[in-house]
C-alpha positions as CSV (number, residue, x, y, z in Angstrom):
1,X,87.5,83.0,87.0
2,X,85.6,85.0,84.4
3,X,86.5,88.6,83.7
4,X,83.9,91.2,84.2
5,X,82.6,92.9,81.3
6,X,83.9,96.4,80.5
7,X,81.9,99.1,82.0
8,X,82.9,102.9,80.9
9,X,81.1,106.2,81.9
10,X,81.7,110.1,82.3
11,X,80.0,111.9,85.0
12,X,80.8,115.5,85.5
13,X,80.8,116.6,89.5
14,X,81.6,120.3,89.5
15,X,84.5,120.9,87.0
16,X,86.2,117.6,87.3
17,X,85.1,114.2,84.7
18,X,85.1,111.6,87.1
19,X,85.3,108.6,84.6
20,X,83.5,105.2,86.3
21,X,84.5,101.9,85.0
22,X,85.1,98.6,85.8
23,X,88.2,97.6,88.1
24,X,91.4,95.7,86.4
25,X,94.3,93.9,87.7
26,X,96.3,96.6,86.3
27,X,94.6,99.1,88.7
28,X,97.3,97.8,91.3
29,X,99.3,101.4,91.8
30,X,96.0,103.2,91.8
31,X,94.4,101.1,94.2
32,X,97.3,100.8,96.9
33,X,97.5,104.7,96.7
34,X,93.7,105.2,97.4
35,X,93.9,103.0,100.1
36,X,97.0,105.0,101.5
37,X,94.9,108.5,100.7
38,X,92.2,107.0,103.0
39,X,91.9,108.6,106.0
40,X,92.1,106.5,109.5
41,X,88.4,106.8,110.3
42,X,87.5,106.2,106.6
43,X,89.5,103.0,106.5
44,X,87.6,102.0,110.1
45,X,84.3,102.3,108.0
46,X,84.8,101.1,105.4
47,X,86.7,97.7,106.5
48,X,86.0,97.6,109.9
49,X,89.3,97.7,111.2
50,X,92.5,100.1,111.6
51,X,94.3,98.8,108.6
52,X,97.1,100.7,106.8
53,X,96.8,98.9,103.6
54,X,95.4,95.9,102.3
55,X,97.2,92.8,102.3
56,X,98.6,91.6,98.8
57,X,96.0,88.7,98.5
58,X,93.3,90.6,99.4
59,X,94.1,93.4,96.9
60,X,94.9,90.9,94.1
61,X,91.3,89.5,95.0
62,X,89.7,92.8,94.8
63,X,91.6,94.2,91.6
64,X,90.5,90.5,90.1
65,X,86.5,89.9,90.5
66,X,85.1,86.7,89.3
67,X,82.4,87.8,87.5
68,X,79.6,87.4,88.2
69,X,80.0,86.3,91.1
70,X,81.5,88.9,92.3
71,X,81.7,92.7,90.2
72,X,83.7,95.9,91.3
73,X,83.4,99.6,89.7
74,X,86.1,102.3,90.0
75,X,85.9,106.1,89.6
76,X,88.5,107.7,88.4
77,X,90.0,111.1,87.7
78,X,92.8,112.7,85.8
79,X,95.5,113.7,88.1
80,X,98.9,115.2,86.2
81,X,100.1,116.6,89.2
82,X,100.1,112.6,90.8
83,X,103.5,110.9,91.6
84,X,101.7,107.7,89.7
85,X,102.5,106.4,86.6
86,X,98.9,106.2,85.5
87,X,98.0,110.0,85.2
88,X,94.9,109.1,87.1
89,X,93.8,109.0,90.8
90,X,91.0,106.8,92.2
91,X,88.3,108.0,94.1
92,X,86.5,105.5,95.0
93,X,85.1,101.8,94.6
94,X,82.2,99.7,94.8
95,X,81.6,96.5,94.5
96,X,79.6,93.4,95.1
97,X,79.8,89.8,96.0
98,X,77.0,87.2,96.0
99,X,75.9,86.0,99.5
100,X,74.4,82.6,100.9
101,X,71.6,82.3,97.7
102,X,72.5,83.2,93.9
103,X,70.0,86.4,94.5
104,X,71.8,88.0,97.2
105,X,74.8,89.9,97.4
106,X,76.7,91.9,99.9
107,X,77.9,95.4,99.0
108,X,80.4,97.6,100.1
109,X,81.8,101.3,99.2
110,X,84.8,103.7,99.8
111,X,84.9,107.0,99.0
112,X,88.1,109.1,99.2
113,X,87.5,111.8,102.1
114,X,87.5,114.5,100.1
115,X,85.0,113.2,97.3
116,X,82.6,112.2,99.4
117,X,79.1,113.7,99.6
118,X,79.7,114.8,95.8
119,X,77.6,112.3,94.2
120,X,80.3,110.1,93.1
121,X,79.4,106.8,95.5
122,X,75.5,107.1,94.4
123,X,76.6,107.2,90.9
124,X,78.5,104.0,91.8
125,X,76.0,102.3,93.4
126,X,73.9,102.9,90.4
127,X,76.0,101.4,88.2
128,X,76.7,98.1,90.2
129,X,73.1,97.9,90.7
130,X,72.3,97.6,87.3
131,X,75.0,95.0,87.0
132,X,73.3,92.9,90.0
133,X,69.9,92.7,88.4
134,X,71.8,92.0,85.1
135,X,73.0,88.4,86.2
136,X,70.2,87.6,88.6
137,X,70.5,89.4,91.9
138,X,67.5,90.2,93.7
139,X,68.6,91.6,96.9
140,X,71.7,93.5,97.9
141,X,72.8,94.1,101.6
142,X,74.9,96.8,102.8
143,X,76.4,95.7,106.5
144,X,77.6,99.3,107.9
145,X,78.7,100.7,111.2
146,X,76.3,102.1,113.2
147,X,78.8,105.3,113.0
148,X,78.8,105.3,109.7
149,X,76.1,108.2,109.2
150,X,77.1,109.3,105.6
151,X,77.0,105.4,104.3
152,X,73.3,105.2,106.1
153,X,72.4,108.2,104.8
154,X,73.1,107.4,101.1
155,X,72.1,104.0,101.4
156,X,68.5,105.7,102.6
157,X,68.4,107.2,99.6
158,X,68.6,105.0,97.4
159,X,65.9,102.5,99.2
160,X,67.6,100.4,101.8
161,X,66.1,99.7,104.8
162,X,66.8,98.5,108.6
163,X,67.2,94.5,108.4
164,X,69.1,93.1,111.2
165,X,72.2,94.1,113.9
166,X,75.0,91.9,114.2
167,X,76.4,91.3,117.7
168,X,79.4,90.0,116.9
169,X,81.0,92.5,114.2
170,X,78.8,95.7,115.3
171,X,77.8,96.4,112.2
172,X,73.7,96.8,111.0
173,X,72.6,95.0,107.7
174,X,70.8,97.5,105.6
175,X,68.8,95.9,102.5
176,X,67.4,96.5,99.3
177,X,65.0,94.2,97.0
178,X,65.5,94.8,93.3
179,X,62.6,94.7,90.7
180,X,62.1,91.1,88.9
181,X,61.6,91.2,85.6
C-alpha cells in the first residue's frame, strides 16, 4: 500500500481557515467524531444507509488510502473549544477510488451540516481532481441519490452530467471527463 503524497492548503470561508490536506491514519479521533457530528439524513446521503458510525475496518480503510489507487482529502479547522485531543475539527472529506479501467474512478463527498453550501466541498473536489488527472484518471463518477439536491447541484457545477440510474441501489451516476494531456 503506498502512502499518498502530502497535500496542504489554506482557504479562508468567511472568518474561519479551513486548512485542506490529505487524510492520515492518525486522523482516527477526528474522523469518528465527524462521522458522529453528521446528521441522520447527511449520513443517508452520503453512505446510502442509516449508519451511526463507520465500522472499524472500514474507517481504517478510509483513514489509509492506497495511493493511487485510491486518494482522500480532509478539511480541517481549528476548534479549541473541541473535547478532542487534536485542537481541530473535520469538516469534511473527499475522496476517490479507481473503478473497473485505470481511467475511472468513483467519487464520493461529506460535508458537515453546517459547512455545507460554503464552498468547502467544491474546494475539495478541486483538489482531488487535480490529483486524478495527476496519476492518469480520465473520468470520475459521482453515484448520488436522487434526493441528494445539494450534491447534484455542486456536481452541476463543476461539469458532471446525467449518465446512468441504478435500479438496484437507487442512486444516479453523474460523470465527468477530464482533459488529456
Amino acid at each position: 500500500m503506498a502512502t499518498p503524497p502530502e497535500h496542504h492548503r489554506e482557504i479562508q470561508v468567511g472568518d474561519t481557515t479551513v486548512t485542506i490536506r490529505t487524510i492520515r491514519p492518525t486522523d482516527r479521533e477526528i474522523g469518528i467524531d465527524f462521522v458522529k457530528r453528521l446528521s441522520p439524513t447527511a449520513k443517508y446521503l452520503r453512505y446510502h444507509h442509516a449508519i451511526e458510525e463507520l465500522a472499524t475496518d472500514t474507517l481504517d480503510r478510509f483513514l489509509n488510502p492506497d495511493y493511487p489507487d485510491e486518494m482522500a482529502l480532509i478539511a480541517v479547522i481549528r476548534d479549541e473549544d473541541s473535547a478532542l485531543t487534536t485542537g481541530t475539527r473535520q469538516i469534511a472529506v473527499a475522496r476517490y477510488h479507481r473503478g473497473a479501467t485505470p481511467e475511472d474512478a468513483e467519487i464520493a463527498i461529506a460535508v458537515a451540516d453546517d459547512w455545507q453550501g460554503r464552498g468547502v466541498g467544491r474546494q475539495l473536489l478541486i483538489d482531488l481532481r487535480e490529483f486524478a488527472l495527476g496519476v492518469g484518471i480520465r473520468h470520475l463518477v459521482a453515484k448520488v441519490l436522487p434526493q441528494n439536491g445539494q450534491m447534484l447541484a455542486l456536481a452541476r457545477k463543476l461539469g458532471f452530467q446525467y449518465e446512468t440510474a441504478d435500479p438496484d441501489d437507487g442512486t444516479v451516476a453523474l460523470g465527468k471527463g477530464l482533459p488529456r494531456e
